[in-house]
C-alpha positions as CSV (number, residue, x, y, z in Angstrom):
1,X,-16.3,12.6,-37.9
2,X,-15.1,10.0,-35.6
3,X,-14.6,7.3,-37.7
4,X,-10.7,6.7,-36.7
5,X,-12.3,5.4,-33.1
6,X,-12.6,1.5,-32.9
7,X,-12.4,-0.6,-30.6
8,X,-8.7,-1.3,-30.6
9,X,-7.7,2.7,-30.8
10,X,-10.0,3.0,-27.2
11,X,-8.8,-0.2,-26.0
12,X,-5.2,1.2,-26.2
13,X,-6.2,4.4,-24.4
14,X,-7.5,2.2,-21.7
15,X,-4.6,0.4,-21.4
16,X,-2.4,3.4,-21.4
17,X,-4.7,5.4,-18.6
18,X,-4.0,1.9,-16.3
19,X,-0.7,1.7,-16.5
20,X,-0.1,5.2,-15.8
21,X,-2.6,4.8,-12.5
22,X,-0.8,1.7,-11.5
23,X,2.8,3.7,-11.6
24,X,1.1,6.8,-9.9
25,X,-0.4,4.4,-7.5
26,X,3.2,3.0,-7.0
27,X,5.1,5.7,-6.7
28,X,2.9,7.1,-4.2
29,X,3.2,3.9,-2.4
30,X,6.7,3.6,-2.3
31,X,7.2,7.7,-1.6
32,X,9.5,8.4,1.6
33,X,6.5,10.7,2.7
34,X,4.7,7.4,3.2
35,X,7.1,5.5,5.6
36,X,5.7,7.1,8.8
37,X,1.8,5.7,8.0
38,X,3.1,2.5,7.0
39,X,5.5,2.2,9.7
40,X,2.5,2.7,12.0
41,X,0.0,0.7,10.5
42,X,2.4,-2.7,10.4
43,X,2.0,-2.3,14.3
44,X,-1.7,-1.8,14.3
45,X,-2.0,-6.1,15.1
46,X,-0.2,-5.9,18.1
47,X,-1.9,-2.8,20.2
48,X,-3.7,-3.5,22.9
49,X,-7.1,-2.3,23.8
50,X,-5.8,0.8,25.1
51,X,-4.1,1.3,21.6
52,X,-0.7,1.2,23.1
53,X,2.0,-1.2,21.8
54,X,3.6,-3.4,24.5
55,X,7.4,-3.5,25.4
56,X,9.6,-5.6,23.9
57,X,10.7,-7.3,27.8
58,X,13.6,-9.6,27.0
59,X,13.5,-10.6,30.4
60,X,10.6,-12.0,30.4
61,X,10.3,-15.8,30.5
62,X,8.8,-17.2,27.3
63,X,7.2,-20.5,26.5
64,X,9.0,-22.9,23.4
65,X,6.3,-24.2,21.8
């Protein structure tokens, strides 16, 4: 009943179910509805302890290193 299954015909299937996670994954990655979380996650390294991001102050002195 099943002998048109091999290995190839369910390796292809396979291959075909990945590539259409990968673009789902993509496209939901690169959705406008996104921009907001990732906007606010690339500023999750420089909160403070309080979870507040500090002011850009271009008045204050800085070092040169």
């Amino acid at each position: 009943m099943l002998d048109f299954l091999d290995s190839n015909l369910i390796r292809g299937a396979v291959l075909i179910l990945m590539m259409l996670a990968f673009l789902g994954i993509w496209a939901w990655a690169w959705s406008r509805n996104r921009k907001d979380d990732f906007q606010q996650a690339s500023v999750l390294p420089l909160e403070e302890d309080d979870g507040q991001v500090p002011q850009n102050d271009s008045e204050k002195e800085r070092t040169k290193e």
